[in-house]
C-alpha positions in Angstrom: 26.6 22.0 -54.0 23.7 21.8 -56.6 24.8 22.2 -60.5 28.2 23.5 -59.2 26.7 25.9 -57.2 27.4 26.3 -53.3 24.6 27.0 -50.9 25.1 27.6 -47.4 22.5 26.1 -45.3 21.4 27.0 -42.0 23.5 25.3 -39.2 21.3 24.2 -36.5 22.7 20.9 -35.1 26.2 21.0 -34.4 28.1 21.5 -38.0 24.9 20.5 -39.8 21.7 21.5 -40.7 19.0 19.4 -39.1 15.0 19.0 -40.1 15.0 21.8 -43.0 17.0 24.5 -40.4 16.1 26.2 -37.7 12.5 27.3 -39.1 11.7 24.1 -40.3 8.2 23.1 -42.3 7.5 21.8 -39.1 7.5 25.6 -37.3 5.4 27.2 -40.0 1.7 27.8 -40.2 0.1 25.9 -42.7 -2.7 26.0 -45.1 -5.6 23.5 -44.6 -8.2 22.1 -46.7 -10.6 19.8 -45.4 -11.3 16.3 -47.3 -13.9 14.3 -46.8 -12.0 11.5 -45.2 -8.4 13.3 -44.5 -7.0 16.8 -44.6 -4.6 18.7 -47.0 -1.7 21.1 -46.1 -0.1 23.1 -48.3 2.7 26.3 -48.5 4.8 27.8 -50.6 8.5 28.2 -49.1 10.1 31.0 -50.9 13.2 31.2 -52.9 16.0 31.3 -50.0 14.4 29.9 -47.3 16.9 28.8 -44.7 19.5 28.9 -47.5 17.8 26.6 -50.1 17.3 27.7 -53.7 14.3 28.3 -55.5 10.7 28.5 -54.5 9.3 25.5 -53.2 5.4 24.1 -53.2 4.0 21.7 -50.7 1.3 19.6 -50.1 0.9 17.1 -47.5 -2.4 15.2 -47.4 -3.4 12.9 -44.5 -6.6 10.2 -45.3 -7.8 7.9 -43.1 -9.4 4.6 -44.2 -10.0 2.1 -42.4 -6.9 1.5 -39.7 -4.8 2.9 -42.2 -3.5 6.5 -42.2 -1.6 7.2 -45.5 0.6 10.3 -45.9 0.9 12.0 -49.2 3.7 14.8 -50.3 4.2 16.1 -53.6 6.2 19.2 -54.0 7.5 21.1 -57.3 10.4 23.5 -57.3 11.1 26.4 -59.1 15.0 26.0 -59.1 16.7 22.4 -59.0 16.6 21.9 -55.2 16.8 19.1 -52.6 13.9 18.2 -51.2 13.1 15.3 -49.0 10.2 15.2 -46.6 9.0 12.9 -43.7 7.2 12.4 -40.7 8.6 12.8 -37.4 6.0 10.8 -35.0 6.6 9.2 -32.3 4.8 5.4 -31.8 4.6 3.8 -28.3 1.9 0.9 -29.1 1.1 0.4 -25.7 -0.5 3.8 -25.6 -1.5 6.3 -22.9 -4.4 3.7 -21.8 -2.6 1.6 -21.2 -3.4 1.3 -17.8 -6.5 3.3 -17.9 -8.6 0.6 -16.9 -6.6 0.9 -13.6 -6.8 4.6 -13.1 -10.6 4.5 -13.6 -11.3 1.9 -11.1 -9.5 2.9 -8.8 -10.9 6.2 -9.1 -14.4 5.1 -8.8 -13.6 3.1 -5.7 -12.0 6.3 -4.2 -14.5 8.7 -5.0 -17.0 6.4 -3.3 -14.5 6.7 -0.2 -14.6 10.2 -0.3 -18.3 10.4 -0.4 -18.8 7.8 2.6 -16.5 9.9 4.2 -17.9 13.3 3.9 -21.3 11.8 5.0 -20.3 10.6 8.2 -17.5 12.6 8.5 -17.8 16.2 7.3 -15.4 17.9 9.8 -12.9 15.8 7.6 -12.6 17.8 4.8 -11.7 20.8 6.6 -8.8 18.3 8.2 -8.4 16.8 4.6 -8.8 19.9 2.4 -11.1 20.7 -0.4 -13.7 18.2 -1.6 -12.2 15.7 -4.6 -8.3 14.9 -3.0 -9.2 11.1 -3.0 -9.5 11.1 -6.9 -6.8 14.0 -7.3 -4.3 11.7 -5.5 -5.1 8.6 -7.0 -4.5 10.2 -11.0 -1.4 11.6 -9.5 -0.1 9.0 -8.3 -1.2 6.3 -11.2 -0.8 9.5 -14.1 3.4 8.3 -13.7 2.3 4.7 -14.9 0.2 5.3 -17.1 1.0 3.9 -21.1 4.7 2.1 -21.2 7.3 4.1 -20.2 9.3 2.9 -23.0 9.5 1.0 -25.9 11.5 -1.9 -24.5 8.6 -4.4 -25.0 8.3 -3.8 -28.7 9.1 -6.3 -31.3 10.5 -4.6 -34.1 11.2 -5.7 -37.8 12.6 -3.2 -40.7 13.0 -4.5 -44.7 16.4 -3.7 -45.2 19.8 -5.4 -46.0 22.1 -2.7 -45.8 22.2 1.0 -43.5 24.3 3.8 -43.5 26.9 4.3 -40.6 26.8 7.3 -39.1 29.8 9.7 -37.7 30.1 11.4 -34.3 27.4 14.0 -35.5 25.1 11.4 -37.0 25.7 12.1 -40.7 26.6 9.3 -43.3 30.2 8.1 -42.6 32.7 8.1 -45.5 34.5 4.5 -46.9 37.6 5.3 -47.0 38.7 1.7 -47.9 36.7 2.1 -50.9 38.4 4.9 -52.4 39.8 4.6 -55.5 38.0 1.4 -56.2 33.6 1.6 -55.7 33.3 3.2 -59.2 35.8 0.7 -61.5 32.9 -0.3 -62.9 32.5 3.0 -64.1 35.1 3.3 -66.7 35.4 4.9 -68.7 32.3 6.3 -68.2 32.3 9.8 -67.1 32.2 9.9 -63.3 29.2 12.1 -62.2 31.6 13.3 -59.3 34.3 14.8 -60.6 31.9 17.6 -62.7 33.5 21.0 -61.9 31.3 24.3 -61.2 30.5 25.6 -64.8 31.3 22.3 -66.4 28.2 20.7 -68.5 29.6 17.3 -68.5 31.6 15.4 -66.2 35.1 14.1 -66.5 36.5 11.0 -67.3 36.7 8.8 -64.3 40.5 9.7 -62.9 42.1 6.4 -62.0 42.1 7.4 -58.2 38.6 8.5 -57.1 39.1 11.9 -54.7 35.3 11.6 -53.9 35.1 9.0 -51.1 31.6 7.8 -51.3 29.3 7.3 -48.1 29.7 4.1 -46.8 26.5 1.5 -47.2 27.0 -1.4 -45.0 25.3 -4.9 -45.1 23.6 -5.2 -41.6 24.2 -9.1 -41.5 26.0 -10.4 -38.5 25.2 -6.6 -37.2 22.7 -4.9 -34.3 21.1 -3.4 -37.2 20.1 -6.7 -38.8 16.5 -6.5 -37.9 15.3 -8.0 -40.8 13.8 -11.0 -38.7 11.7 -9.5 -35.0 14.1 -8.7 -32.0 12.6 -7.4 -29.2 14.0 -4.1 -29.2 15.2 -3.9 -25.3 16.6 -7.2 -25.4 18.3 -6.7 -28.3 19.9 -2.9 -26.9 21.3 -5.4 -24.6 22.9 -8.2 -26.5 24.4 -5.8 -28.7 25.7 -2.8 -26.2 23.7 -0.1 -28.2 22.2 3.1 -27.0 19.6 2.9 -29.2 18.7 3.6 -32.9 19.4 7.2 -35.2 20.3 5.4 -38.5 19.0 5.4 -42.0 18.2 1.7 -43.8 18.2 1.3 -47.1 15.4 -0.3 -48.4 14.9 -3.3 -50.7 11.9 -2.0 -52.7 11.3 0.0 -55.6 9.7 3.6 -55.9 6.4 1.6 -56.4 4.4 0.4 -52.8 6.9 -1.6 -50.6 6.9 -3.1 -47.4 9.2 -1.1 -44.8 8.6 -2.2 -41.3 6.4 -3.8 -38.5 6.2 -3.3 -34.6 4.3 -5.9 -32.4 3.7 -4.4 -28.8 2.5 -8.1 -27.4 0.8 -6.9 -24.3 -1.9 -5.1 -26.2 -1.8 -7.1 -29.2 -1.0 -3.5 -31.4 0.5 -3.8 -35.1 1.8 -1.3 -37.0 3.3 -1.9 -40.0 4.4 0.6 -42.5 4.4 0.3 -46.6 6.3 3.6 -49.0 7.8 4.1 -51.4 10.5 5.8 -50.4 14.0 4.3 -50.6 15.0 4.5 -47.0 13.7 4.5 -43.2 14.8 6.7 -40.3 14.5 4.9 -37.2 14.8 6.7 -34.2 14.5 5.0 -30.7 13.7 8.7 -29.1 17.5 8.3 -27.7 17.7 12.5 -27.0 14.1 12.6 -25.1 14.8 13.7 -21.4 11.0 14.0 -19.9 10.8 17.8 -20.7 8.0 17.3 -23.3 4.8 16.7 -21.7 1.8 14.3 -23.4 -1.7 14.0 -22.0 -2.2 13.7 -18.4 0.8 15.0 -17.9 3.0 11.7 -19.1 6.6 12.8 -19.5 8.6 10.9 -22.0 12.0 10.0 -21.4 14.8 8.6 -23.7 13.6 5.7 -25.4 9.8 6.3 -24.5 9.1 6.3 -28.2 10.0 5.4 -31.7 10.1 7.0 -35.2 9.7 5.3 -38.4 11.0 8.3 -40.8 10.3 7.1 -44.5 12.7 9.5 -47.0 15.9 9.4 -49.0 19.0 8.8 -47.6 20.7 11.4 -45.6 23.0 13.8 -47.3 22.0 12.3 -50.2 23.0 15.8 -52.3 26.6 15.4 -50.9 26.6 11.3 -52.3 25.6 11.2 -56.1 25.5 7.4 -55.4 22.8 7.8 -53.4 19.1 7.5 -54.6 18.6 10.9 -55.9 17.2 14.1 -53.9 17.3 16.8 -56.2 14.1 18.4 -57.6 14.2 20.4 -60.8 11.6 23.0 -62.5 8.9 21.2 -64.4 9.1 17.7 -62.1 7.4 17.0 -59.4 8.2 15.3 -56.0 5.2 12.4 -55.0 6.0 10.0 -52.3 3.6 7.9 -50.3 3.8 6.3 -46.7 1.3 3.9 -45.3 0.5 3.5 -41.7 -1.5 0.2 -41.3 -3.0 -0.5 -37.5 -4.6 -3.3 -36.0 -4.5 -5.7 -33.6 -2.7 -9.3 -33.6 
């Protein structure tokens, strides 16, 4: 519902609708301009695109500087319209290398094998097939090793003092305990959620809210309190978790704020990440199932990765308590995440 208005969305994860629908920004072709130390994308998403309103422009800009990566998006709407954009990359600090060292001797000692052999043995390779097996079998069968297979080992720390619970399909679960009650401080103001389609200005605030509000829980005393570092497998442990899909709420303002860190302490890589958004996806890749293929063929399965989402808070255009999502004509949407890398 935007200024009383109902939009239906495309449905593309169970009852909801998931990453912008089922054609996504992320499954569109892009426009790209070149920077001298980065690169801009931009689009325009037309008016009805998977069921939003208006028409929509976007840019994304990536610069590099340094061990930093920062990730610029500024969009501007030509109808009042949610918009709330992110990145969806997945971080495994020990990296593909990670044993790559390994491979590479190895395969230097085994091509020297293969050589030795071939000189004093060259009915061999018609027993042992084409020229090169030795160094074939020894990346296949170091290729399954090769980075960390998951993200166990990572020591992870997030800025937040509250998240949002999430229902059996992963969207913000309602308080019910709280109905009738969050908003007393309210009155007799008007209460923003009880405006009716057509209505300019919203009602009084009724004595018994009907609006439930999303819950926002405190994460002390839960798993969610990472505030200090846990290392993450550990910690799936202690705590009986399957992993992490939840939004938290940041402490900062909308100016430059610290979000998160992950230490990987057998390489010594630090990532830490600054926005100034008001909230942080993190995902633990919990749904991976080693169909998607990297480099060298590495397969990653559940929990091979991690996500740090900076965005607003989910279904925040459904929770007027929420920070605010909602773009209208003549302002302009400009957030800012901060990927700082280096080593400890």
């Amino acid at each position: 519902m935007v200024d009383g208005k109902e939009y239906k969305l495309a449905v593309n994860n169970g009852p909801n609708s998931l990453h912008g629908g089922v054609r996504g920004f992320d499954k569109v072709v892009w426009t790209p301009q070149v920077l001298s130390n980065g690169v801009q994308f931009s689009r325009i998403s037309p008016d009805g695109e998977e069921g939003y309103p208006g028409e929509l422009k976007v840019w994304v800009t990536y610069t590099l500087d340094g061990g930093e990566l920062m990730v610029n998006y500024r969009a501007q709407a030509s109808q009042t319209t949610p918009v709330n954009l992110t990145n969806h990359s997945y971080f495994n600090l020990a990296g593909q290398e990670h044993n790559m060292a390994l491979l590479n001797f190895f395969t230097r000692i085994l091509e020297k094998v293969e050589a030795l052999l071939a000189q004093f043995y060259p009915e061999g390779k018609a027993i042992l097939g084409a020229p090169g097996w030795l160094s074939r079998l020894s990346i296949w069968l170091l290729t399954p090793a090769q980075g960390s297979p998951n993200i166990y080992d990572h020591e992870v720390t997030i800025e937040a003092d509250a998240f949002l619970p999430v229902d059996e399909t992963l969207i913000p679960t309602v308080n019910a305990e709280t109905t009738g009650s969050w908003c007393e401080a309210l009155k007799p103001s008007p209460c923003p959620l009880s405006r009716k389609p057509g209505q300019s200005t919203p009602a009084p605030c009724p004595s018994t809210c009907p609006f439930p509000p999303g819950e926002v829980a405190p994460v002390q005393g839960t798993a969610f309190d990472l505030r200090k570092p846990v290392e993450l497998g550990k910690h799936l442990q202690e705590f009986r978790i399957h992993g992490f899909d939840h939004n938290f709420c940041l402490k900062g303002s909308k100016d430059k704020h610290f979000c998160a860190r992950v230490h990987h302490a057998g390489s010594g890589r630090v990532l830490e990440v600054y926005t100034t958004q008001p909230g942080v996806q993190f995902y633990t890749g919990n749904f991976l199932d080693g169909t998607l293929k990297g480099k060298s063929g590495a397969v990653y399965p559940k929990h091979s990765g991690f996500c740090l989402e900076t965005q607003s808070w989910p279904d925040a255009v459904n929770q007027p308590h929420f920070p605010p999502v909602l773009l209208r004509p003549g302002e302009e949407y400009d957030h800012t995440t901060w990927f700082k890398f280096s080593v400890a």
